[in-house]
C-alpha positions as CSV (number, residue, x, y, z in Angstrom):
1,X,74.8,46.7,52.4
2,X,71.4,45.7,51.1
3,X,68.4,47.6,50.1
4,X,64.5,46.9,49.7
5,X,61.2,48.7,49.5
6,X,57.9,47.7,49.7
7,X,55.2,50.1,47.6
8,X,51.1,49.0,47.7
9,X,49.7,50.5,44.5
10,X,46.4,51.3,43.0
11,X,45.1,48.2,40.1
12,X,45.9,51.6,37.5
13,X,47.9,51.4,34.5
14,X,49.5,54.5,35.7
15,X,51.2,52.6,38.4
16,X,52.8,50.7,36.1
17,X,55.6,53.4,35.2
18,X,55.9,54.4,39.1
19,X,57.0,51.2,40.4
20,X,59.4,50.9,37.4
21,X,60.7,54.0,37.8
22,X,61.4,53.7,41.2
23,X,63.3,50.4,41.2
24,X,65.8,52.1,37.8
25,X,66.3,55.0,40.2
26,X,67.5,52.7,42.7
27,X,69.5,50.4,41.0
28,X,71.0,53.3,38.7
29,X,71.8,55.1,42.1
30,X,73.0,51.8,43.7
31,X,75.6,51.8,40.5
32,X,73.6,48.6,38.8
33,X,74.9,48.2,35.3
34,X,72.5,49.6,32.6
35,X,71.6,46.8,31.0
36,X,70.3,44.3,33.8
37,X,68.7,47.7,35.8
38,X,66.6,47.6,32.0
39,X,65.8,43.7,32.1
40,X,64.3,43.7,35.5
41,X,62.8,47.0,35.0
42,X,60.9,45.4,31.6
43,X,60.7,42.1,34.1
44,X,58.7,44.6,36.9
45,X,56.4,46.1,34.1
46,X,55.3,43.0,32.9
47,X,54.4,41.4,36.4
48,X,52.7,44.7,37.3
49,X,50.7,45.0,33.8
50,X,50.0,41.1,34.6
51,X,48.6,42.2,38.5
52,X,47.2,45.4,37.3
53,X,44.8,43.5,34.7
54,X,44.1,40.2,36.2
55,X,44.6,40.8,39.9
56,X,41.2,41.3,41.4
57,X,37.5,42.2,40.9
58,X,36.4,45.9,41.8
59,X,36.7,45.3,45.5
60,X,40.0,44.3,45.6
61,X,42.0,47.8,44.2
62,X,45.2,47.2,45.0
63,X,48.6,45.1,45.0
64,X,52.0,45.2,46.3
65,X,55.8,44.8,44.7
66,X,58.6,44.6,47.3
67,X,62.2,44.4,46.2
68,X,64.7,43.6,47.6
69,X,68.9,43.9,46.4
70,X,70.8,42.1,49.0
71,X,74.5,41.3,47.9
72,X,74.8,40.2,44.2
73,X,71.0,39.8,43.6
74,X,68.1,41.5,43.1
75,X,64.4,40.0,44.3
76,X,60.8,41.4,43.1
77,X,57.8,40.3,44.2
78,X,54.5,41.5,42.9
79,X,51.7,40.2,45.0
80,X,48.2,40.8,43.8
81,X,44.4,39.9,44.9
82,X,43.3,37.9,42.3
83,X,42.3,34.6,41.8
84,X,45.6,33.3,41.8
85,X,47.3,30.3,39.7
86,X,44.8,27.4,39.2
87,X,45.7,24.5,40.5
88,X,48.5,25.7,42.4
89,X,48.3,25.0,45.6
90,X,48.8,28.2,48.6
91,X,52.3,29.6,49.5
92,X,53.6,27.9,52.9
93,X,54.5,30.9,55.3
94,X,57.0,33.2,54.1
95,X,60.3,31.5,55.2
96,X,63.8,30.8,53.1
97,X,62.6,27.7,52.3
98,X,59.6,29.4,49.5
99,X,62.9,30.1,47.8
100,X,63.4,26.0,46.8
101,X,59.5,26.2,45.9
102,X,58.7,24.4,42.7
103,X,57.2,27.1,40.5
104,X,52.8,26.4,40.4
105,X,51.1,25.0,37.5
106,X,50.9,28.1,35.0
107,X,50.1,28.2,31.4
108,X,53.5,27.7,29.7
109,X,54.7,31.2,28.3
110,X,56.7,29.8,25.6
111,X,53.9,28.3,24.2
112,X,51.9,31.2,23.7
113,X,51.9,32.0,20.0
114,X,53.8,35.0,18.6
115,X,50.2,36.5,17.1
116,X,49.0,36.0,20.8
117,X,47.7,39.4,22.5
118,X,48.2,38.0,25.7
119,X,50.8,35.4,27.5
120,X,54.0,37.3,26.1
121,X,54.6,38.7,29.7
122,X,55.1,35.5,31.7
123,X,58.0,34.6,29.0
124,X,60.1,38.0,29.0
125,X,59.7,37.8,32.9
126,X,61.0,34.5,32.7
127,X,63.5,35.4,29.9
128,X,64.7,38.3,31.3
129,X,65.3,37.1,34.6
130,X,67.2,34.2,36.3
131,X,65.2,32.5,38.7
132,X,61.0,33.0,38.6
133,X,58.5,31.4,41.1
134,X,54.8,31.7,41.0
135,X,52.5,30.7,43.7
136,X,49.5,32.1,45.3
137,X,49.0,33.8,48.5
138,X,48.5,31.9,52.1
139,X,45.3,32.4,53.4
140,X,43.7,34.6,51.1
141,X,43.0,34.7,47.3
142,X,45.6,36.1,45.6
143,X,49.2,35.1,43.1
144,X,52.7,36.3,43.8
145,X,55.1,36.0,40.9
146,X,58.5,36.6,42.4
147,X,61.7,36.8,40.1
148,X,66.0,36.8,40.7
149,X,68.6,38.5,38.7
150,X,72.4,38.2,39.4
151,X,73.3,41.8,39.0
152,X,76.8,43.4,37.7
153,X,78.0,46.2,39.2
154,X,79.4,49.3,36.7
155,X,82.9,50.2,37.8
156,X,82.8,52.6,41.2
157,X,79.6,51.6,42.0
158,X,78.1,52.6,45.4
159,X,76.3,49.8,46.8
160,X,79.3,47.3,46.5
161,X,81.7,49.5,48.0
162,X,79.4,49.9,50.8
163,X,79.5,46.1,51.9
């Protein structure tokens, strides 16, 4: 069995704490173990915080996080309006082979410095998780920062049982 939801959210801080509540009830529900259900969850907040803050000008008020548990893995994507990555070039259309893409041309998170304010987010993402892309959106201005994690299963979990 596999699971996914797709939410479009208001640019608010307060939408922050939704979409991360939503994907811990899930994955607690789904029997996801504790402690990977908090690394994406901190994962989700961070590329939310990141879309919330630099994903648009006033006309554009919204974004989008899908995700997607499908076997062993889980999949976010948080999509937003913004300018997108410089220098990256657009996302081909939305097929299995964006999965091989070579991440775009970002600032480096580990080189932001530890009295930095910002950059911090782009390295827990990529810390906390096991596989991260970013590119930006076909056909439109806009970045998607997409991230993996192998998830464990506590013992009598749901969703594995279901398969």
């Amino acid at each position: 069995m596999s699971i996914w939801w797709s939410l479009h959210l208001r640019r608010e801080a307060a939408s922050v704490p939704l979409a991360r509540r939503l994907l811990l009830g899930t994955m607690e529900t789904a029997g996801v173990d504790p402690d990977i259900c908090y690394d994406l969850a901190v994962a989700l907040s961070e590329a939310c915080a990141n879309a919330v803050e630099h994903g648009g000008d006033a006309a554009s008020e919204d974004y989008r996080v899908t995700a997607f548990i499908d076997g062993d893995t889980c999949r976010i994507e948080v999509t937003d309006s913004g300018p997108g990555f410089r220098g990256a070039p657009p996302a081909p259309p939305h097929t299995d082979a964006d999965r091989a893409l070579t991440p775009a041309p970002v600032p480096t998170p580990a080189r932001a410095p530890a009295f930095a304010e910002e950059g911090r987010g782009l390295f827990l993402i990529e810390a906390l998780t096991d596989h991260v892309r970013y590119r930006n959106r076909t056909g439109r201005p806009g970045a998607v920062v997409s991230f993996d994690k192998i998830l464990k299963w506590r013992e009598g979990a749901a969703l594995p049982m279901a398969s």
